[in-house]
N, C-alpha and C positions, 0 to 999 in steps of 0.2 A: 257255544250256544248263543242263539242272538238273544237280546234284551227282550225285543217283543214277540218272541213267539216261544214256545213247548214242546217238545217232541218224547214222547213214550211211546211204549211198547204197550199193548194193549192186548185182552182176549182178540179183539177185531182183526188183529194188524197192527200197523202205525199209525199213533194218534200224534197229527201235526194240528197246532192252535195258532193262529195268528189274530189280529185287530182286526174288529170290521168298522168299518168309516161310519155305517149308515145305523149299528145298535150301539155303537161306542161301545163298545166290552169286548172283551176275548172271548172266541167260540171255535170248538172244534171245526175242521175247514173239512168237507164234503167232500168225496169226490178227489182227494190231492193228488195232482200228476207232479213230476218233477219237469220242470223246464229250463231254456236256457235264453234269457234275454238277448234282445240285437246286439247289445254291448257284452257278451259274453258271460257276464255273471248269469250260476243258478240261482235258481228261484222254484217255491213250490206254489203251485196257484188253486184253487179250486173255490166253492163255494160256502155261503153261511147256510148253515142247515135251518136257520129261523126267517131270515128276510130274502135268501135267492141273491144278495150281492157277492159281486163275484170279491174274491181275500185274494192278495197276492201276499207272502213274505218272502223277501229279496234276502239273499245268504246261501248256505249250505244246501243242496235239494237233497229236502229229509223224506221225499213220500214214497213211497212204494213201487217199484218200477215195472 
């Protein structure tokens, strides 16, 4: 598990938590696709359900495929 982010299981789905830059706090990430950066590592990326900035967390792709 990385430091900075959460991953459960949820009535929803998968609940992936990463930092967001712009509310300083951890919040559920919106929307999480799993992807795979140019340099090969996954990564799950989507949005802050409060400000619209987009959350990357870089490690495992923990989101729902």
């Amino acid at each position: 598990m990385l430091a900075n982010s959460k991953t459960s299981i949820s009535p929803k789905g998968v609940y992936v938590e990463g930092y967001c830059l712009k509310c300083r706090t951890k919040r559920e990430i919106k929307g999480a696709n799993s992807v795979t950066l140019k340099n090969g590592r996954p990564a799950t990326q989507g949005t802050c359900p409060v400000c619209g900035t987009k959350i990357t967390v870089i490690g495992k792709g923990t989101a729902a495929k």
